[in-house]
C-alpha positions in Angstrom: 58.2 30.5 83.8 60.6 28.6 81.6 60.4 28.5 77.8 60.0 24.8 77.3 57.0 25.1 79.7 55.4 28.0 78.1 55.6 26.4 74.6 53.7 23.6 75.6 51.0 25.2 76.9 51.3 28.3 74.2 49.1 25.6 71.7 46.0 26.6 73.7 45.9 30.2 73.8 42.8 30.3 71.0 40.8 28.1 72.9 41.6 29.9 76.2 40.6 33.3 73.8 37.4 31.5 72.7 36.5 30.2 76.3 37.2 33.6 77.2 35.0 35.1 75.1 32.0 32.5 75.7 31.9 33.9 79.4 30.1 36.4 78.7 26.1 36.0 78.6 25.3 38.7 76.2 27.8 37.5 74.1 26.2 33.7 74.5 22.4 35.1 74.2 23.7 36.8 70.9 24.6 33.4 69.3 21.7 31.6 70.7 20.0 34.4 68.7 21.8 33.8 65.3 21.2 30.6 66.0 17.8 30.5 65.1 18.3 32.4 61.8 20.1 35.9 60.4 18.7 39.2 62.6 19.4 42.7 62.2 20.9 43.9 65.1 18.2 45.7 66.2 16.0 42.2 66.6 18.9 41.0 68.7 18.9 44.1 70.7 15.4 44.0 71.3 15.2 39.8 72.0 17.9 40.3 74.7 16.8 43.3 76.0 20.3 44.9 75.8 21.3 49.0 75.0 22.5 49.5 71.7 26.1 50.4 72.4 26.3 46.9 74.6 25.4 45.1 72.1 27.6 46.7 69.5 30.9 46.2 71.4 29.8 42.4 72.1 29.0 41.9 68.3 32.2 44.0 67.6 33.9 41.2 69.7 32.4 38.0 68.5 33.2 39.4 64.5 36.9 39.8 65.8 36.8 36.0 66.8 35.3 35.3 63.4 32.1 34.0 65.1 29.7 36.1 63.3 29.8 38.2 60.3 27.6 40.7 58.3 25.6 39.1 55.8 26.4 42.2 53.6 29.8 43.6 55.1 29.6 46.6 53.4 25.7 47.3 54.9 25.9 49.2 58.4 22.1 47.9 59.4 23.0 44.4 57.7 21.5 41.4 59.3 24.1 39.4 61.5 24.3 35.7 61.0 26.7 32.9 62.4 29.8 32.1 60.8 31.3 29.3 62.9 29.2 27.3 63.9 31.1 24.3 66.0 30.5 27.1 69.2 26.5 25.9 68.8 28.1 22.4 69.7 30.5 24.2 72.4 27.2 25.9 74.3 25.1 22.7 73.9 27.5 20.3 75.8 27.4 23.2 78.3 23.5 22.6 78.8 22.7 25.9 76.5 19.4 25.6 75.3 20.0 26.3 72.1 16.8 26.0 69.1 18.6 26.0 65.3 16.8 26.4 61.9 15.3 23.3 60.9 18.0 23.8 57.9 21.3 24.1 60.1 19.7 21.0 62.3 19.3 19.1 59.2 23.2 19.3 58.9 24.3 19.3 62.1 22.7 15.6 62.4 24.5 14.4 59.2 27.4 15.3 60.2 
């Protein structure tokens, strides 16, 4: 492939990455989770039915992506919460069902 081609399509790569990474429905149930409200992982694990090691190395994915974060980073058995939120709006134009605090909703109808 030439170089002028790839540099016009290079622009997309971190949406491609975030596409990517939205594929996956563990990875999906856990956001629908946070969406509600912070969880310790073991609420998610239990809501979604998942082992714990799955669901670590889907968290562990998501944080990489700067999805979701620790509320306390330094806290192994912190609760998780999101930390970008425009992938709520991503999974709801995809027909997610998706039900958010009545405190995130508030915003996300100002905005």
């Amino acid at each position: 492939m030439s170089d002028a081609c790839e540099k016009k399509y290079k622009k997309y790569e971190n949406f491609a990455k975030l596409f990517e990474i939205l594929s996956n429905p563990i990875r999906i149930g856990i956001i629908v989770s946070l969406a509600e409200r912070p969880k310790k992982p073991k609420e998610i694990r239990q809501e979604l039915g998942v082992p714990q090691p799955l669901l670590s190395q889907h968290a562990t994915i998501l944080r990489e992506m700067g999805i979701i974060e620790k509320v306390d980073r330094f806290n192994v058995k912190s609760p998780c919460r999101l930390k970008d939120k425009s992938v709520i709006k991503i999974l709801k134009a995809a027909g997610v069902p998706i039900s958010e605090s009545s405190e995130d909703s508030g915003k996300s109808e100002q905005e």
